[in-house]
C-alpha positions as CSV (number, residue, x, y, z in Angstrom):
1,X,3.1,1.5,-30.7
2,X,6.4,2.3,-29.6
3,X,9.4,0.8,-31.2
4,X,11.6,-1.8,-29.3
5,X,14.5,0.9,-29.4
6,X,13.0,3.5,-27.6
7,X,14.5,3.8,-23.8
8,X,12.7,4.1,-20.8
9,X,14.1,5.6,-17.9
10,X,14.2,5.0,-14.7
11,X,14.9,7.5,-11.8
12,X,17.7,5.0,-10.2
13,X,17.7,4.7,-6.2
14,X,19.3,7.1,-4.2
15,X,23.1,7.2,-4.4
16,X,23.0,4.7,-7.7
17,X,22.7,5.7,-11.3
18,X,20.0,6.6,-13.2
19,X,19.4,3.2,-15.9
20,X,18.0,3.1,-19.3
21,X,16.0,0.5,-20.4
22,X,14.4,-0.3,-23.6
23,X,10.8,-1.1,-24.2
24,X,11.3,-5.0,-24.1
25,X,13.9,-4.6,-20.9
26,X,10.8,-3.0,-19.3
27,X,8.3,-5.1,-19.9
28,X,10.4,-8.0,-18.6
29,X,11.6,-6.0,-15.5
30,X,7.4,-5.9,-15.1
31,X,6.5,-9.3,-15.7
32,X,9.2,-10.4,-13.5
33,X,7.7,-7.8,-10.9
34,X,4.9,-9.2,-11.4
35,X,4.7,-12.6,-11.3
36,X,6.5,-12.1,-7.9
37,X,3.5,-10.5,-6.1
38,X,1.3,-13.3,-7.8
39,X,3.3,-15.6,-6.3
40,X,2.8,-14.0,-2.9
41,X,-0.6,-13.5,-3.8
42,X,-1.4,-17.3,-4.3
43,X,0.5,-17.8,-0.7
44,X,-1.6,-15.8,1.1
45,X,-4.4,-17.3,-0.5
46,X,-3.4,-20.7,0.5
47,X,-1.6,-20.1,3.8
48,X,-2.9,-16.8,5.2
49,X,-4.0,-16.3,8.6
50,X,-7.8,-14.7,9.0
51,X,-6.9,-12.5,12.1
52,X,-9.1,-10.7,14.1
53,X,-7.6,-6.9,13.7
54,X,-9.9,-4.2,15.6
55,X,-10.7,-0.5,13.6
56,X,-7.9,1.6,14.3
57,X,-5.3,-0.6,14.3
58,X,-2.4,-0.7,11.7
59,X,-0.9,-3.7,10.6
60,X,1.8,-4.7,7.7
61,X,-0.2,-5.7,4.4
62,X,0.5,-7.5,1.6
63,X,-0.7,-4.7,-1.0
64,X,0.7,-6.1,-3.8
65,X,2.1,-4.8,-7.0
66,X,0.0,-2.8,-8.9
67,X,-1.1,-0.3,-11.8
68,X,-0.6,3.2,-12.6
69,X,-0.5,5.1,-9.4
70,X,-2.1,2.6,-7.2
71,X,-0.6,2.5,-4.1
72,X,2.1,-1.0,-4.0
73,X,4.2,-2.4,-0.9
74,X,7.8,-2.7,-0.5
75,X,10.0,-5.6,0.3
76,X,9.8,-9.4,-1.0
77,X,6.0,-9.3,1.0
78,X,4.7,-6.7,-0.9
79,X,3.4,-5.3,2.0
80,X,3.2,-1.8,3.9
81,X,1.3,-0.7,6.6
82,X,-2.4,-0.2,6.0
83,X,-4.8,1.3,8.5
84,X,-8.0,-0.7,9.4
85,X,-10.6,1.8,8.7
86,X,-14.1,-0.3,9.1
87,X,-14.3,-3.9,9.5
88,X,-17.1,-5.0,6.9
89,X,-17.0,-8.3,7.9
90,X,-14.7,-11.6,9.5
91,X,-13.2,-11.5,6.3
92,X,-13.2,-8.4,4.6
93,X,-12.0,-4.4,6.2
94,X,-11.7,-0.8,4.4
95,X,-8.0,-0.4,4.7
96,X,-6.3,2.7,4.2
97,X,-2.3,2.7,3.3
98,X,-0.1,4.5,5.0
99,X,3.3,6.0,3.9
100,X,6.1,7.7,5.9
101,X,6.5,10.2,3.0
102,X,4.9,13.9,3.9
103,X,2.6,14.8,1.2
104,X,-0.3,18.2,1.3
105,X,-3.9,18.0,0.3
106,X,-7.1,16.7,1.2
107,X,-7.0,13.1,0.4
108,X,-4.0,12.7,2.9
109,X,-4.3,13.2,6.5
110,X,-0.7,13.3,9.0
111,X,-0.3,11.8,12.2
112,X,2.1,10.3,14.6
113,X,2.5,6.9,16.3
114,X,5.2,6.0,18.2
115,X,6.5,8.7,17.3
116,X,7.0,8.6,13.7
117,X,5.0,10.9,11.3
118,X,2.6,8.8,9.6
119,X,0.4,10.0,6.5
120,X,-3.1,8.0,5.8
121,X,-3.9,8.0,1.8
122,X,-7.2,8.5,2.1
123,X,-7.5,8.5,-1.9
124,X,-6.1,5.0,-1.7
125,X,-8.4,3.5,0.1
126,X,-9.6,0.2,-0.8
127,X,-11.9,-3.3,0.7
128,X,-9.0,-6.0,1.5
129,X,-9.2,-9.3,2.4
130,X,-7.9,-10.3,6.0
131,X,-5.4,-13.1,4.6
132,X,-3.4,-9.7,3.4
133,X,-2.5,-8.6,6.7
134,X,1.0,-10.1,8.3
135,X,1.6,-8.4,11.6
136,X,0.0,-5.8,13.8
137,X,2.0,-2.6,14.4
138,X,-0.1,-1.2,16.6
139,X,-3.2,1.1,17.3
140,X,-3.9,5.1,16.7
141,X,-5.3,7.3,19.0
142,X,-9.0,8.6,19.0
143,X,-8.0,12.3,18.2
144,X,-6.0,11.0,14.9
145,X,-8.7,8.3,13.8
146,X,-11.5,10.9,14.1
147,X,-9.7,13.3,12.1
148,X,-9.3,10.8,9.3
149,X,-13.0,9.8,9.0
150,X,-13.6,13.3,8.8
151,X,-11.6,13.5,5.9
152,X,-12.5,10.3,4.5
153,X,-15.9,11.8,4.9
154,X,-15.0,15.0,3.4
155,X,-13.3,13.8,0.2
156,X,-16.1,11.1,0.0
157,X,-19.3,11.9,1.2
């Protein structure tokens, strides 16, 4: 176990200083982080909508806060745009999110809509409930969806 003294650091946002934290400053800074998105969580629970979204589409998700390198939104929603792969049922879809950053290899798959670059993580991939989504961005075309379950196919079938 490490000792309380020990400093964790953090790579500090762009333009801002790198800080140092020790173990117990970290753990709070992640319970606090935490018990945020749980508090979302138990919002979207209560008071989430059950929308109707069609494959294809991407919408803003609440994603959450999560472990390791699992994928987690932004902002006080948690949330970040996830595309609806395959509805599995009224209230359940294989979402996969998408990120803005460029990144190579065959679990991510680049596109554009409205005319941003757009990268699909198909590695993250994951069943969601629809009381997660927020608000509907918009939809991708044929061409880009195809090549995506190709290379959802590819990396897991």
């Amino acid at each position: 176990m490490e000792s309380d003294t020990s400093e964790y650091q953090s790579s500090g946002q762009e333009g801002q200083p790198e800080v140092r934290l020790s173990n117990t400053e970290k753990a709070a800074v992640i319970k606090m982080e935490f018990n945020r998105w749980n508090n979302v969580k138990i919002n979207l629970e209560l008071h989430g909508r059950q929308p109707n979204p069609s494959q294809g589409e991407i919408w803003w998700a609440g994603v959450g806060k999560n472990l390791g390198a699992e994928i987690y939104g932004k902002s006080n929603r948690f949330a970040r745009p996830v595309l609806i792969y395959k509805k599995l049922s009224r209230h359940n879809f294989m979402g996969i999110p998408l990120t803005s950053k460029e990144h190579e290899g065959s679990w991510y798959i680049s596109f554009c809509h409205n005319g941003k670059k757009e990268t699909a993580m198909l590695h993250q991939a994951r069943v969601m409930s629809m009381k997660r989504l927020y608000r509907g961005i918009g939809e991708i075309d044929d061409a880009d969806y195809e090549r995506i379950r190709a290379g959802f196919a590819e990396l897991y079938c």
